[in-house]
C-alpha positions in Angstrom: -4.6 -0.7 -5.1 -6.9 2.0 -6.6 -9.3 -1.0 -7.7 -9.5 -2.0 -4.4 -10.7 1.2 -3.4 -13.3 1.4 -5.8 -14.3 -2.3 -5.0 -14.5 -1.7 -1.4 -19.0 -1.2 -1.4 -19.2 -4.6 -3.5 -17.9 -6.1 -0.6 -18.6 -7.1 2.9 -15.0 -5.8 4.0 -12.0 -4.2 2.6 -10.0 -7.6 3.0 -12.7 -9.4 0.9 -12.2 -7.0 -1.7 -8.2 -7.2 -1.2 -8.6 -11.1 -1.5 -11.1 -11.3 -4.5 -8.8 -8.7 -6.1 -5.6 -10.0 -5.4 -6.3 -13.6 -7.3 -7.4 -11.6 -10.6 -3.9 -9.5 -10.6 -2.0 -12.6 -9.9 -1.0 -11.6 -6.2 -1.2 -12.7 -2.8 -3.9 -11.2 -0.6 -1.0 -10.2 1.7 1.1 -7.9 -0.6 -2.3 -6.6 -2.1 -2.8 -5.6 1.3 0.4 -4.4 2.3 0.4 -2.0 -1.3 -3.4 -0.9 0.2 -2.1 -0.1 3.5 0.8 2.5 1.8 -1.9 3.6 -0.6 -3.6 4.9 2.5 -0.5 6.1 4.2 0.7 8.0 1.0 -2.7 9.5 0.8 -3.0 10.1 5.0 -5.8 8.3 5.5 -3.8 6.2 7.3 -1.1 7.4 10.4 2.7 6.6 9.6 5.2 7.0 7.2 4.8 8.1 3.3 6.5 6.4 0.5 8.8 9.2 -0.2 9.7 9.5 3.8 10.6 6.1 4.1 13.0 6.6 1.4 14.3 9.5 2.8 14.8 7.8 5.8 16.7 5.1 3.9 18.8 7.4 2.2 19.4 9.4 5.7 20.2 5.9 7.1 22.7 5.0 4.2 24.6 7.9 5.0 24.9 7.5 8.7 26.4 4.8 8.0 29.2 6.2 5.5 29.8 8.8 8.0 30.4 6.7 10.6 32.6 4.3 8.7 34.3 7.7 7.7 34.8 8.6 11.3 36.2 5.1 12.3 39.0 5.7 9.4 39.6 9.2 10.5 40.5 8.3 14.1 42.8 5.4 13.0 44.5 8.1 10.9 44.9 10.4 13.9 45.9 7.8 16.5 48.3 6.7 13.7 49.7 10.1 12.8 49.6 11.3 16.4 51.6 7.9 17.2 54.5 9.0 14.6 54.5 12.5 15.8 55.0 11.3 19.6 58.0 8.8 18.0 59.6 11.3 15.5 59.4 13.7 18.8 61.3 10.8 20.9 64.4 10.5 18.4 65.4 13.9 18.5 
């Protein structure tokens, strides 16, 4: 990524460089790109999310998830419990 930067006046445009680039480090032009465009991102010369903030938002995302899988078995453990209650309250 950084060579593409420092390539980027020996070419007519950024994607020449990324193409010309990408063949000598055994890449595709597209993921050469792709690791450019989060290079500028991670550095903000380019709007939208950071490496580490995408990661964060994974993490954050993971553990939505757990919590509401945690909240689904907690309800089926009330209505369950709740459900005895009402029939241990029924026999006496």
């Amino acid at each position: 990524m950084r060579m593409v930067f420092d390539a980027k006046d020996q070419y007519p445009s950024q994607w020449a460089a990324i193409e010309s680039i990408a063949s000598k480090i055994g890449c595709t032009g597209e993921t050469l790109r792709k690791w450019v465009r989060q290079g500028e991102r991670d550095s903000g010369v380019r709007p939208g999310p950071t490496t580490t903030e995408q990661l964060r938002i994974k993490e954050l995302e993971r553990e939505v998830r757990e919590l509401r899988k945690t909240n689904e078995i907690l309800k089926l453990a009330s209505a369950y419990f709740a459900q005895a209650e009402f029939d241990r309250q029924l026999k006496k």
